[in-house]
Predicted model as a PDB file, atoms N, CA, C, CB and O in Angstrom, pLDDT in the B-factor column:
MODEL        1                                                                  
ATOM      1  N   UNK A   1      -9.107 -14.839  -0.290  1.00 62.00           N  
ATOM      2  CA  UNK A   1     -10.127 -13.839  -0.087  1.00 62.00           C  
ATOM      3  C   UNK A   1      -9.681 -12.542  -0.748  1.00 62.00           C  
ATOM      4  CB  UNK A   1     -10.409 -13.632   1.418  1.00 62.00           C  
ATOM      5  O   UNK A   1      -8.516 -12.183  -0.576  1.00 62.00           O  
ATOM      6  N   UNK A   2     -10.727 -11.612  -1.687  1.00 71.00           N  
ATOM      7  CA  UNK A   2      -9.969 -10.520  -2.116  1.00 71.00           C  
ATOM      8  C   UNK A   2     -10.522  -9.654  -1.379  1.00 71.00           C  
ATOM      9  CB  UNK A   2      -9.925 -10.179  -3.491  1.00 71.00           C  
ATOM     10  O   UNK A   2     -11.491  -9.936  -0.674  1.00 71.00           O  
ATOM     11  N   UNK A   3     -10.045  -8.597  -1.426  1.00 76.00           N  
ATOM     12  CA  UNK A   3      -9.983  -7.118  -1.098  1.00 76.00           C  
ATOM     13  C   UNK A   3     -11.485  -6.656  -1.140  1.00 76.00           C  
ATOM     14  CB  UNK A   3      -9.010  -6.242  -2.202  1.00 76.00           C  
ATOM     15  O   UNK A   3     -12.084  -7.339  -1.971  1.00 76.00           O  
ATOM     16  N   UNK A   4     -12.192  -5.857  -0.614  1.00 87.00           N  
ATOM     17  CA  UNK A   4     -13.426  -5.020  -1.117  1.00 87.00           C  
ATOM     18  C   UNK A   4     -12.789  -4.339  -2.287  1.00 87.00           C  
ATOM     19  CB  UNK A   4     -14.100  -3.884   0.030  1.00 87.00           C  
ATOM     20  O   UNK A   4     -11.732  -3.710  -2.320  1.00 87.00           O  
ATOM     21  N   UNK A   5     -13.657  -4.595  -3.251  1.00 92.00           N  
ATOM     22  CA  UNK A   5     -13.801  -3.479  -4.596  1.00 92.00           C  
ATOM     23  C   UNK A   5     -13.181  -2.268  -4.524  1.00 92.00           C  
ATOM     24  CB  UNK A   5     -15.213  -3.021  -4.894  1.00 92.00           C  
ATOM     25  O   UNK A   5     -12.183  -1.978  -5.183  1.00 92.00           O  
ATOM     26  N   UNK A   6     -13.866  -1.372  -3.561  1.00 94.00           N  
ATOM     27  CA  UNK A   6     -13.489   0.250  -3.433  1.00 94.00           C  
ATOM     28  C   UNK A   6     -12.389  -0.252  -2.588  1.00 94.00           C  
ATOM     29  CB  UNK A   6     -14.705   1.546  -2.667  1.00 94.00           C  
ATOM     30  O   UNK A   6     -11.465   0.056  -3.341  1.00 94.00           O  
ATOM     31  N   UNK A   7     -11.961  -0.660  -1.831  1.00 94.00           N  
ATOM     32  CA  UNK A   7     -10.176  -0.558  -1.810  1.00 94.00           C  
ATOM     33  C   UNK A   7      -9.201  -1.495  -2.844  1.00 94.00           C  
ATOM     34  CB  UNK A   7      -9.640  -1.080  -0.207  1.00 94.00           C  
ATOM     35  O   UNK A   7      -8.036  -1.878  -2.739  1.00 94.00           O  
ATOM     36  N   UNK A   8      -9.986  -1.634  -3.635  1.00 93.00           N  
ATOM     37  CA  UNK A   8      -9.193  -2.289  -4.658  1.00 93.00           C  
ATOM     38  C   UNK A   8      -8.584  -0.931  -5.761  1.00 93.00           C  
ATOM     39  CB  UNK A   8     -10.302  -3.541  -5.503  1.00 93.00           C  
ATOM     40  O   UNK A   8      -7.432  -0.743  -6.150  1.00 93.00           O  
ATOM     41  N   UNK A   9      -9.774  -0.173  -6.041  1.00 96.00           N  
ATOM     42  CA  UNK A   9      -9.844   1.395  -6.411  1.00 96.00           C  
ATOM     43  C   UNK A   9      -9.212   2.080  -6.121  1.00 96.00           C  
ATOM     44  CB  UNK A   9     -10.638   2.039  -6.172  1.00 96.00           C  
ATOM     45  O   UNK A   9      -8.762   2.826  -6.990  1.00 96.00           O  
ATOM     46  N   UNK A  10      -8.747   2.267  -4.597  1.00 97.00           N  
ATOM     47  CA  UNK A  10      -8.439   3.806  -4.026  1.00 97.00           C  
ATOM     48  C   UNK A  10      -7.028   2.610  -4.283  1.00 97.00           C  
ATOM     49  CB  UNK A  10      -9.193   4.813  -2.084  1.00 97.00           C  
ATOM     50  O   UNK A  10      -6.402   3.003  -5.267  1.00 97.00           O  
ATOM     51  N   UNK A  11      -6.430   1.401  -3.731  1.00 97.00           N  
ATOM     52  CA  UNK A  11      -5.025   1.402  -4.357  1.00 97.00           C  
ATOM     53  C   UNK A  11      -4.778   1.824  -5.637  1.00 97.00           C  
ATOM     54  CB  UNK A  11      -4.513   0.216  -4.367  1.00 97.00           C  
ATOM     55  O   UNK A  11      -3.954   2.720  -5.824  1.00 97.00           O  
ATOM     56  N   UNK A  12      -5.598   1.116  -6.900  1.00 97.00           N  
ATOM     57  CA  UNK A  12      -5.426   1.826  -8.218  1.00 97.00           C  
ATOM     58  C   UNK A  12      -4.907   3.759  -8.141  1.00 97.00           C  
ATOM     59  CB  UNK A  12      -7.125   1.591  -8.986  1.00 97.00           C  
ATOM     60  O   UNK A  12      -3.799   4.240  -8.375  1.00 97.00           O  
ATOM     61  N   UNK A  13      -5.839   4.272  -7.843  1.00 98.00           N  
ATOM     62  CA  UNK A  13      -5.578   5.658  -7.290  1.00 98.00           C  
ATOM     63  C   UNK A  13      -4.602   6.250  -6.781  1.00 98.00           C  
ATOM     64  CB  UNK A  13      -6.178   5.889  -6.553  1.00 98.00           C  
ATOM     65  O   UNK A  13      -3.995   7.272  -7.102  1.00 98.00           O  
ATOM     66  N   UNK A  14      -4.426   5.073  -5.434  1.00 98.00           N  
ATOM     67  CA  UNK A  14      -2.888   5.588  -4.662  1.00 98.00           C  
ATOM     68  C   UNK A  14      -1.539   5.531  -5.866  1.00 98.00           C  
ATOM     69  CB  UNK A  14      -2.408   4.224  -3.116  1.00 98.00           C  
ATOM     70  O   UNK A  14      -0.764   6.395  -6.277  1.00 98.00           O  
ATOM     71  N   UNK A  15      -1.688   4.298  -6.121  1.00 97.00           N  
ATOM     72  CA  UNK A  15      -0.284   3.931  -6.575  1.00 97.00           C  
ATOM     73  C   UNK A  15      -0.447   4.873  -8.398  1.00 97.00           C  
ATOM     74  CB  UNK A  15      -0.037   1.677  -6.584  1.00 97.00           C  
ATOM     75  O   UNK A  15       0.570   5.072  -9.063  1.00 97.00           O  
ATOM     76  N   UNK A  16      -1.684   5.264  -8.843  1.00 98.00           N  
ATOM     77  CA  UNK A  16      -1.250   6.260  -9.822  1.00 98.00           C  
ATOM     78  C   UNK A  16      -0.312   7.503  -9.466  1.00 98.00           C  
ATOM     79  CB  UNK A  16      -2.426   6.779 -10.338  1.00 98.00           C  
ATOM     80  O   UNK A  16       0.638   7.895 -10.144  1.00 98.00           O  
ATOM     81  N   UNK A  17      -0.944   8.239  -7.821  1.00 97.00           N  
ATOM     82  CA  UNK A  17      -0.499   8.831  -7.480  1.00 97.00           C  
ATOM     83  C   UNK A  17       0.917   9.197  -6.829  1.00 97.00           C  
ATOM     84  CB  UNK A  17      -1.163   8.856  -7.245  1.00 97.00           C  
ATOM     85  O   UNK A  17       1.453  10.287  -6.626  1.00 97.00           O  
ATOM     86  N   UNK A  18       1.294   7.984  -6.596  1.00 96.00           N  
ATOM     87  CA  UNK A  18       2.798   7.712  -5.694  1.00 96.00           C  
ATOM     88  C   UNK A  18       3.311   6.241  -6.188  1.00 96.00           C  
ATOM     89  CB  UNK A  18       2.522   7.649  -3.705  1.00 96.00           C  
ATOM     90  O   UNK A  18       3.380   5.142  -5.638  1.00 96.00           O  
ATOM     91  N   UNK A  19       3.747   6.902  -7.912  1.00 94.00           N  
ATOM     92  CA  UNK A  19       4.341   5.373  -8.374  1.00 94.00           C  
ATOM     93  C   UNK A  19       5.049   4.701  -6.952  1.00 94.00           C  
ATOM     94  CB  UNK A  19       5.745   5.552  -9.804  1.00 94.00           C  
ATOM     95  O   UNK A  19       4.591   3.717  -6.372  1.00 94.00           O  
ATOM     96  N   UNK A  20       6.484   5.600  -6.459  1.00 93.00           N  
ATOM     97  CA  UNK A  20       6.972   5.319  -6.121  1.00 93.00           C  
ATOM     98  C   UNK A  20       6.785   4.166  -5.294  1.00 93.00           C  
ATOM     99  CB  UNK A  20       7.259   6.055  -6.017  1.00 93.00           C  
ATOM    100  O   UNK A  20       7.703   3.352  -5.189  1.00 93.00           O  
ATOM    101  N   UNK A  21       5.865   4.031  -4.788  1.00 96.00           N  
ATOM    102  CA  UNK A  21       5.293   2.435  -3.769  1.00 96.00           C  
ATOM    103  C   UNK A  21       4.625   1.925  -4.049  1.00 96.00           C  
ATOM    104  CB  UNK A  21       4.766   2.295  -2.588  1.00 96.00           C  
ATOM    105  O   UNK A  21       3.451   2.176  -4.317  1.00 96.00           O  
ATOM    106  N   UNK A  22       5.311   0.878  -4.068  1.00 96.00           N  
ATOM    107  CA  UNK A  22       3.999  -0.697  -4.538  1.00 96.00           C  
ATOM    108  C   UNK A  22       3.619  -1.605  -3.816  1.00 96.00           C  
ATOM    109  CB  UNK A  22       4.370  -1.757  -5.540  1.00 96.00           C  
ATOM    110  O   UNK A  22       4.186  -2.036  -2.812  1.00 96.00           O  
ATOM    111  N   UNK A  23       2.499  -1.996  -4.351  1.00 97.00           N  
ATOM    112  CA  UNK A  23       1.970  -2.664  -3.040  1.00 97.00           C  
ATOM    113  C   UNK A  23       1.480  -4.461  -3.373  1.00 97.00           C  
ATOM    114  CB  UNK A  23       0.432  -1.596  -2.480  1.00 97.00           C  
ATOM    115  O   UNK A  23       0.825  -4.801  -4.358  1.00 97.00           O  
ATOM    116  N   UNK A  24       1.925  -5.292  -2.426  1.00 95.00           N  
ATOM    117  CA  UNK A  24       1.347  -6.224  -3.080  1.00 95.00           C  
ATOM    118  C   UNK A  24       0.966  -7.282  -2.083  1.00 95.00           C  
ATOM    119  CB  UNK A  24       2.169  -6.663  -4.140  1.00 95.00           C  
ATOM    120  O   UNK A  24       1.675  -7.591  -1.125  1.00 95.00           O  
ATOM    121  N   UNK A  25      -0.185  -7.811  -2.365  1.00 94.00           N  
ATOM    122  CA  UNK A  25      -1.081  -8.920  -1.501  1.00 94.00           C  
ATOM    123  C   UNK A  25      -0.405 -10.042  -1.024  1.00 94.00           C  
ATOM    124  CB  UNK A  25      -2.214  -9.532  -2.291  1.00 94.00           C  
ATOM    125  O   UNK A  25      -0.150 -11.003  -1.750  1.00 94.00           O  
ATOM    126  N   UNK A  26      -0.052  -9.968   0.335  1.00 93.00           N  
ATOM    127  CA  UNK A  26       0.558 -11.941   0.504  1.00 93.00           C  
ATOM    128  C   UNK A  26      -0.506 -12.327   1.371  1.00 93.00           C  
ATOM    129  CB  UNK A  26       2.438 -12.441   1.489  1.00 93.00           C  
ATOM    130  O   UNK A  26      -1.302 -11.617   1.985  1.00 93.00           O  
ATOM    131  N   UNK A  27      -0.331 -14.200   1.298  1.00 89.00           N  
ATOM    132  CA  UNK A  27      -0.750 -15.009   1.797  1.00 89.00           C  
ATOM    133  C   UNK A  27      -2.433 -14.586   1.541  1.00 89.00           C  
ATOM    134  CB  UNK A  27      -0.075 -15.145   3.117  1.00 89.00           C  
ATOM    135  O   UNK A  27      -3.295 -14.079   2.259  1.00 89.00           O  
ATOM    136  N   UNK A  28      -2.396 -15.039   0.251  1.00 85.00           N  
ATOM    137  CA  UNK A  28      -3.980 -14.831  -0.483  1.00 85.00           C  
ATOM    138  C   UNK A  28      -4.144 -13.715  -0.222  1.00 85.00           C  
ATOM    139  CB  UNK A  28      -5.299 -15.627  -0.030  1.00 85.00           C  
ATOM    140  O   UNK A  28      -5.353 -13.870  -0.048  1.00 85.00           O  
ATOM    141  N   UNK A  29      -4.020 -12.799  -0.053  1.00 84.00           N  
ATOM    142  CA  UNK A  29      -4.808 -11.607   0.184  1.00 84.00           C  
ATOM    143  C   UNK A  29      -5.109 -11.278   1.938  1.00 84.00           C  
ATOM    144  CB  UNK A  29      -6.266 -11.872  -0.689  1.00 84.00           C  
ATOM    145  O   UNK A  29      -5.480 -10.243   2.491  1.00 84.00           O  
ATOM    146  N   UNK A  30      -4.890 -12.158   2.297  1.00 88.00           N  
ATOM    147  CA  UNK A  30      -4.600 -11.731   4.222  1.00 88.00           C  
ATOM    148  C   UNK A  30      -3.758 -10.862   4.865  1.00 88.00           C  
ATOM    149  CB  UNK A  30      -4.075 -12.793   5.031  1.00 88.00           C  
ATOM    150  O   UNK A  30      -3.612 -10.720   6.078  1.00 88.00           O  
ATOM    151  N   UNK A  31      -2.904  -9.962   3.441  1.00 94.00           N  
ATOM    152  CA  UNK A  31      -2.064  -8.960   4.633  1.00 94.00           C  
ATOM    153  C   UNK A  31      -1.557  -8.660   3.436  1.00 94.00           C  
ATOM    154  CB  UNK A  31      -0.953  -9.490   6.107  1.00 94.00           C  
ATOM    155  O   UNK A  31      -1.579  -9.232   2.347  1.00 94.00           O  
ATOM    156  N   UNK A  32      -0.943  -7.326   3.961  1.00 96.00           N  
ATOM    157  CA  UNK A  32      -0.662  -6.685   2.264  1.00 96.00           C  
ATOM    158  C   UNK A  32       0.577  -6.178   3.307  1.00 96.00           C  
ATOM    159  CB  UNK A  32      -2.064  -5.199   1.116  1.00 96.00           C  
ATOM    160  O   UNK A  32       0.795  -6.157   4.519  1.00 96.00           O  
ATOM    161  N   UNK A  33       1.442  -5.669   1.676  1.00 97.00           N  
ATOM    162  CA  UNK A  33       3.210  -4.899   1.824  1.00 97.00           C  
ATOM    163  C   UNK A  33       2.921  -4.263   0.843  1.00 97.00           C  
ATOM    164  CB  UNK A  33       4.867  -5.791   1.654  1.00 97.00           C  
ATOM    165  O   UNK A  33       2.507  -4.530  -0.285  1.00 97.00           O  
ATOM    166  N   UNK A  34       3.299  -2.983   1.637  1.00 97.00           N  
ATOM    167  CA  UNK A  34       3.963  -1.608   0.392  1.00 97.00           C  
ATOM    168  C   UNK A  34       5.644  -1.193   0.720  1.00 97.00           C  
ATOM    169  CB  UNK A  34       2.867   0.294   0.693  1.00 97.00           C  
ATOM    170  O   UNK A  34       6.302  -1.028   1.747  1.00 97.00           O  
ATOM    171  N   UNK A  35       5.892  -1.134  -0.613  1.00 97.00           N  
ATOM    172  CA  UNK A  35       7.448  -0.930  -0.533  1.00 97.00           C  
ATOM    173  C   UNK A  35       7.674   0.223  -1.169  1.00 97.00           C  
ATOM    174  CB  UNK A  35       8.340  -2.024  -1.162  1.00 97.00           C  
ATOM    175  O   UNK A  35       7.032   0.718  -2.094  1.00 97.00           O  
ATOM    176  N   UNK A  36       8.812   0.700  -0.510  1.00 95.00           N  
ATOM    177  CA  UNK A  36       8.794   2.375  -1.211  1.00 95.00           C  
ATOM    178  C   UNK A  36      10.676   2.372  -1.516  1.00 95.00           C  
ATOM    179  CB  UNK A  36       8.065   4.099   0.393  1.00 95.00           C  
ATOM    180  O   UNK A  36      11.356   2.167  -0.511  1.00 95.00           O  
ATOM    181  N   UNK A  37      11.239   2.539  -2.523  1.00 84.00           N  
ATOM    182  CA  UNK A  37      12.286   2.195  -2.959  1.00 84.00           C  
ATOM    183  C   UNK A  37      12.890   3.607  -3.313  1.00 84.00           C  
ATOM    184  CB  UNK A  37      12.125   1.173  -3.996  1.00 84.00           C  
ATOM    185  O   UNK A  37      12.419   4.169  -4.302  1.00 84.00           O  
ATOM    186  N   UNK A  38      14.142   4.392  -2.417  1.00 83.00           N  
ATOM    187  CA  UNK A  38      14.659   5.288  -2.760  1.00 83.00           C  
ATOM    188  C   UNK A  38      16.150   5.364  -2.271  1.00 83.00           C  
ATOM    189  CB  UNK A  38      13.876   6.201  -2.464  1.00 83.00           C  
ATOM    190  O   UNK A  38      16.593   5.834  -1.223  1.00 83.00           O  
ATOM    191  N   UNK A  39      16.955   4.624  -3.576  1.00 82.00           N  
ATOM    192  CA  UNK A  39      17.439   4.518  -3.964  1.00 82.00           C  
ATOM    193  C   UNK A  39      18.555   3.705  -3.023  1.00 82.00           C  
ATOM    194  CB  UNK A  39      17.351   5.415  -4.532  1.00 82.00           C  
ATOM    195  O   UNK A  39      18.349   2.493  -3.086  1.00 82.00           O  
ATOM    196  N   UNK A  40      19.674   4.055  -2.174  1.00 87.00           N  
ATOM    197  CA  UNK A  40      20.103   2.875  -1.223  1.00 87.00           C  
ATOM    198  C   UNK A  40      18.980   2.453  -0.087  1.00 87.00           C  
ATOM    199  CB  UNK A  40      21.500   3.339  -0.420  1.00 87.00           C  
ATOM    200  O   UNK A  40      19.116   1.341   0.424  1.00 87.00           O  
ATOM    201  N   UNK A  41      18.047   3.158   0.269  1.00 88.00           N  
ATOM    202  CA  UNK A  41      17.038   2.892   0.987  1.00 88.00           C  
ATOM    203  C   UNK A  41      15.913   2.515   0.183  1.00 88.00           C  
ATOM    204  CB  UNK A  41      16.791   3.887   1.782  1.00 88.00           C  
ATOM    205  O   UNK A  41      15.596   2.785  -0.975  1.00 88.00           O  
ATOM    206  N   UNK A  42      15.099   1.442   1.585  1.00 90.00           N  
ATOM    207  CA  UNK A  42      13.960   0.761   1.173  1.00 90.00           C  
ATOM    208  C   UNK A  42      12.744   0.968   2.503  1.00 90.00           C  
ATOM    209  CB  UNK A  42      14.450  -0.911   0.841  1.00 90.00           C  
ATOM    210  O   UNK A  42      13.118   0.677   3.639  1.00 90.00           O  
ATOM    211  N   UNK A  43      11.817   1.294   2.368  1.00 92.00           N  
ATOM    212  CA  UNK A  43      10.794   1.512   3.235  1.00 92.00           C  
ATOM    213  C   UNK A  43      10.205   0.383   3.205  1.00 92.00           C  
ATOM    214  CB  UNK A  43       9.965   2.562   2.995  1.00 92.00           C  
ATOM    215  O   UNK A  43      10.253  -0.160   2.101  1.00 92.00           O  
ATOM    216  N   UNK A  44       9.549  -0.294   4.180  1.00 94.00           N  
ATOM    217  CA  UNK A  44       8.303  -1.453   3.994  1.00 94.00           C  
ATOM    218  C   UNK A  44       7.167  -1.367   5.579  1.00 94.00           C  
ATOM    219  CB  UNK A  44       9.271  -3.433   3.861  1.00 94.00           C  
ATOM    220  O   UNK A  44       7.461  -1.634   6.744  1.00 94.00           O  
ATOM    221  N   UNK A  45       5.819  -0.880   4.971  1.00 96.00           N  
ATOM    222  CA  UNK A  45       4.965  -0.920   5.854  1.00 96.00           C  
ATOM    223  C   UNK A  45       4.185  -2.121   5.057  1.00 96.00           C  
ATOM    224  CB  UNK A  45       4.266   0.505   6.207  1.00 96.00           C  
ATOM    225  O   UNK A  45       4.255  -2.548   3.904  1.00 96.00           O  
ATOM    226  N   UNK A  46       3.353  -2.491   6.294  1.00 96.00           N  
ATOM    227  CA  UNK A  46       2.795  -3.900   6.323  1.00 96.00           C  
ATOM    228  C   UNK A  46       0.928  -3.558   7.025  1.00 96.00           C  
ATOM    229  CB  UNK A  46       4.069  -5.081   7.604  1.00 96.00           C  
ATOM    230  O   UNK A  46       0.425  -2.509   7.426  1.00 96.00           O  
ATOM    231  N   UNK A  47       0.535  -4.515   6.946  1.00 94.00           N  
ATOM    232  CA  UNK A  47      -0.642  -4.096   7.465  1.00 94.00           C  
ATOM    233  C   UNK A  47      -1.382  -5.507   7.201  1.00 94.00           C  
ATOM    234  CB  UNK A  47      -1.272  -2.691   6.755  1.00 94.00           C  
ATOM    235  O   UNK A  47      -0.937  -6.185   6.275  1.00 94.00           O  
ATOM    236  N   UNK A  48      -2.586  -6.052   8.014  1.00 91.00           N  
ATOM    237  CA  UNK A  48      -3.420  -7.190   8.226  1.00 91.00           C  
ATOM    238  C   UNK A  48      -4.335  -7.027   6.888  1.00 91.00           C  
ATOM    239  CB  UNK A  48      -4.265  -7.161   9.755  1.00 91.00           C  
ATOM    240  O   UNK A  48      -4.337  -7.972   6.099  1.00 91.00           O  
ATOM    241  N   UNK A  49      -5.221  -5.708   6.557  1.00 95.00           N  
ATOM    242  CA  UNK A  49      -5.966  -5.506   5.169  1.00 95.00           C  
ATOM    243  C   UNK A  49      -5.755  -3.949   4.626  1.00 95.00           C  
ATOM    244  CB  UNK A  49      -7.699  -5.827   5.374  1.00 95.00           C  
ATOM    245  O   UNK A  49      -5.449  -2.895   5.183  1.00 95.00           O  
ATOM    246  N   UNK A  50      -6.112  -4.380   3.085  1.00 95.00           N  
ATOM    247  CA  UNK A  50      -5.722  -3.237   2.330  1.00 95.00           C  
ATOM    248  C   UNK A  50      -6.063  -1.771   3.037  1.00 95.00           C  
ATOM    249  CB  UNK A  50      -6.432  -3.370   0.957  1.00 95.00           C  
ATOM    250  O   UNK A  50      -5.379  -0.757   3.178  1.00 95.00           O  
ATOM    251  N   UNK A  51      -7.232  -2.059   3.364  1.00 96.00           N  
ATOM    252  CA  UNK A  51      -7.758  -0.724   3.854  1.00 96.00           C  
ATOM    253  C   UNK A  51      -6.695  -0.263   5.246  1.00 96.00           C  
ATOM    254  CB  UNK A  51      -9.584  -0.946   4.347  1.00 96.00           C  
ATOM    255  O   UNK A  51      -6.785   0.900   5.639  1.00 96.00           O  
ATOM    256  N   UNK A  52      -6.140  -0.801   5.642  1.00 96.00           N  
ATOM    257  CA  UNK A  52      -5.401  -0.224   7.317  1.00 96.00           C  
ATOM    258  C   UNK A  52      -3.620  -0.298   6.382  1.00 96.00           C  
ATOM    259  CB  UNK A  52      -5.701  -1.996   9.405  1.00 96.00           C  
ATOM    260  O   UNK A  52      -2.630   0.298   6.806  1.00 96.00           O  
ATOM    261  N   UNK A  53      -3.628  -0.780   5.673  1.00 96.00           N  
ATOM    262  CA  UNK A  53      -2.387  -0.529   4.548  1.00 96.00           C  
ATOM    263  C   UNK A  53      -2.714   1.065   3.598  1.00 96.00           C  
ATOM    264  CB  UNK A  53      -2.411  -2.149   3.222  1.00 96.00           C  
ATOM    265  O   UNK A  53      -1.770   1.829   3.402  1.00 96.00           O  
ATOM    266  N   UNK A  54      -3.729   1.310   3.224  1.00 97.00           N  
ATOM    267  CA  UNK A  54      -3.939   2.559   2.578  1.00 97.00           C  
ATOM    268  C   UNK A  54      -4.054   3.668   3.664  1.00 97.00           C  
ATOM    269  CB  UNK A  54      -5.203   2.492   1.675  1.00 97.00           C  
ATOM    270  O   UNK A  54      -3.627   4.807   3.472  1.00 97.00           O  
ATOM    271  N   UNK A  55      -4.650   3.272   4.805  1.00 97.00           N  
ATOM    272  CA  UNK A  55      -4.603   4.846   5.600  1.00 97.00           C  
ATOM    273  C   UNK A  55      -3.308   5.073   6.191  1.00 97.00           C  
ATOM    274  CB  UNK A  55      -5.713   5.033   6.913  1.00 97.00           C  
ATOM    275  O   UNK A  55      -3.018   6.225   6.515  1.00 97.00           O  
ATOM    276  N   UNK A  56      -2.394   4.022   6.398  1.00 96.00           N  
ATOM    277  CA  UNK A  56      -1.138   3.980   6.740  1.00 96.00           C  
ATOM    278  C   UNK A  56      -0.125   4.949   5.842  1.00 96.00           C  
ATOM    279  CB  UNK A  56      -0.801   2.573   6.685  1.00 96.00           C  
ATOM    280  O   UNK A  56       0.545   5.943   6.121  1.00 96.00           O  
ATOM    281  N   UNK A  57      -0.324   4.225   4.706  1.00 97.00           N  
ATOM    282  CA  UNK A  57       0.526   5.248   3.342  1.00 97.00           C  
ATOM    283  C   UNK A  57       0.237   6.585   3.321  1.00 97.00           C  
ATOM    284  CB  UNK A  57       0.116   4.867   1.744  1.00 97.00           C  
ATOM    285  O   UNK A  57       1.130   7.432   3.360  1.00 97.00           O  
ATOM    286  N   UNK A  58      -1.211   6.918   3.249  1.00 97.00           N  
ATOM    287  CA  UNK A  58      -1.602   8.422   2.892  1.00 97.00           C  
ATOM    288  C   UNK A  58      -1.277   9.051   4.119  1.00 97.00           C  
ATOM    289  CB  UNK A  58      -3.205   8.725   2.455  1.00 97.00           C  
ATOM    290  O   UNK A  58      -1.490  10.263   4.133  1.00 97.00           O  
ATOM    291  N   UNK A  59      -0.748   8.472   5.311  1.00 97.00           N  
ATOM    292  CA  UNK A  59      -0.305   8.822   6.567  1.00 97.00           C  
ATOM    293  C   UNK A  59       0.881   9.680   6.364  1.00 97.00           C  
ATOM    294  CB  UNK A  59      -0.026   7.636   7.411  1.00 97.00           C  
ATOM    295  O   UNK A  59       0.961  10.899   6.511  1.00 97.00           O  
ATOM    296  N   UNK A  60       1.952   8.686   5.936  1.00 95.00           N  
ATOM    297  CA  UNK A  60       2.921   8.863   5.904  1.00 95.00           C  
ATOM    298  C   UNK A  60       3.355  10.012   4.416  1.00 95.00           C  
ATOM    299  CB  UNK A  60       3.370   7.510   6.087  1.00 95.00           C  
ATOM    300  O   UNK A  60       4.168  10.932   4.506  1.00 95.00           O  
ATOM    301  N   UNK A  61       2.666   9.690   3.277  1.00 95.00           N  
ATOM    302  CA  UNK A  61       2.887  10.365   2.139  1.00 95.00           C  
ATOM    303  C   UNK A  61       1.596  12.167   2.757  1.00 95.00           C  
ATOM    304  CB  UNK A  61       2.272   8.998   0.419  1.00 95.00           C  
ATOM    305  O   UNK A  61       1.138  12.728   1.762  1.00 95.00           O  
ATOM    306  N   UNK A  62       1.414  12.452   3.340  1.00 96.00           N  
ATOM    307  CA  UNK A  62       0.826  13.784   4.301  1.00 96.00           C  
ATOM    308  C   UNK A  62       2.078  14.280   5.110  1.00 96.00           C  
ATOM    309  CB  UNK A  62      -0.535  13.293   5.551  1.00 96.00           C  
ATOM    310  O   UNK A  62       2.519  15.429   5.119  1.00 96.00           O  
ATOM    311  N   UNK A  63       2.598  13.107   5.836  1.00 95.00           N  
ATOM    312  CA  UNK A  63       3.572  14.048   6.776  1.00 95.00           C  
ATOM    313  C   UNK A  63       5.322  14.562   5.613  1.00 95.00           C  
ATOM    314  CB  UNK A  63       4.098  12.685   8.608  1.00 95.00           C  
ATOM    315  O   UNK A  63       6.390  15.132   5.836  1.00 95.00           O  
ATOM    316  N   UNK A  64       4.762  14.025   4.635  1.00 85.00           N  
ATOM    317  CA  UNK A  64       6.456  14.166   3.870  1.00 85.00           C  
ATOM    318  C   UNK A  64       6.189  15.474   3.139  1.00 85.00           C  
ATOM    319  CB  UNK A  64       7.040  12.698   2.518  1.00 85.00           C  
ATOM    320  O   UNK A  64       7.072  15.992   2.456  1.00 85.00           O  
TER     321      UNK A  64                                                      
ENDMDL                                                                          
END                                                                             
C-alpha cells in the first residue's frame, strides 16, 4: 500500500530540508523509520504511517 500523494510531498520537502534524516518505508509501506545520524550517535523514530512519522520529526526538528 503506498503513502497518500501529499505525504509523499511534504517527505520530499522534509528531507530537502533536514538532509540529515532519512526516512524509509518497511513492510510495504505499513510503517515507516527515520534515522538521524550524528556522528557516534544515531536517532531512530518509527511510526505506523508517513503522516504520524512527519508530525513526529517536525516535532522534534522545532524543539532543537
Amino acid at each position: 500500500m503506498a503513502a497518500p500523494f501529499d505525504q509523499v510531498l511534504r517527505q520530499q520537502r522534509f528531507t530537502q530540508a533536514h538532509p540529515e534524516w532519512s526516512i524509509h518505508a518497511q513492510g510495504g509501506a505499513s510503517r515507516y523509520l527515520a534515522e538521524k545520524d550524528d556522528g557516534p550517535n544515531c536517532h531512530v523514530v518509527a511510526a505506523l504511517s508517513l503522516k504520524e512519522l512527519l508530525n513526529r520529526l517536525e516535532e522534534i526538528v522545532a524543539a532543537q
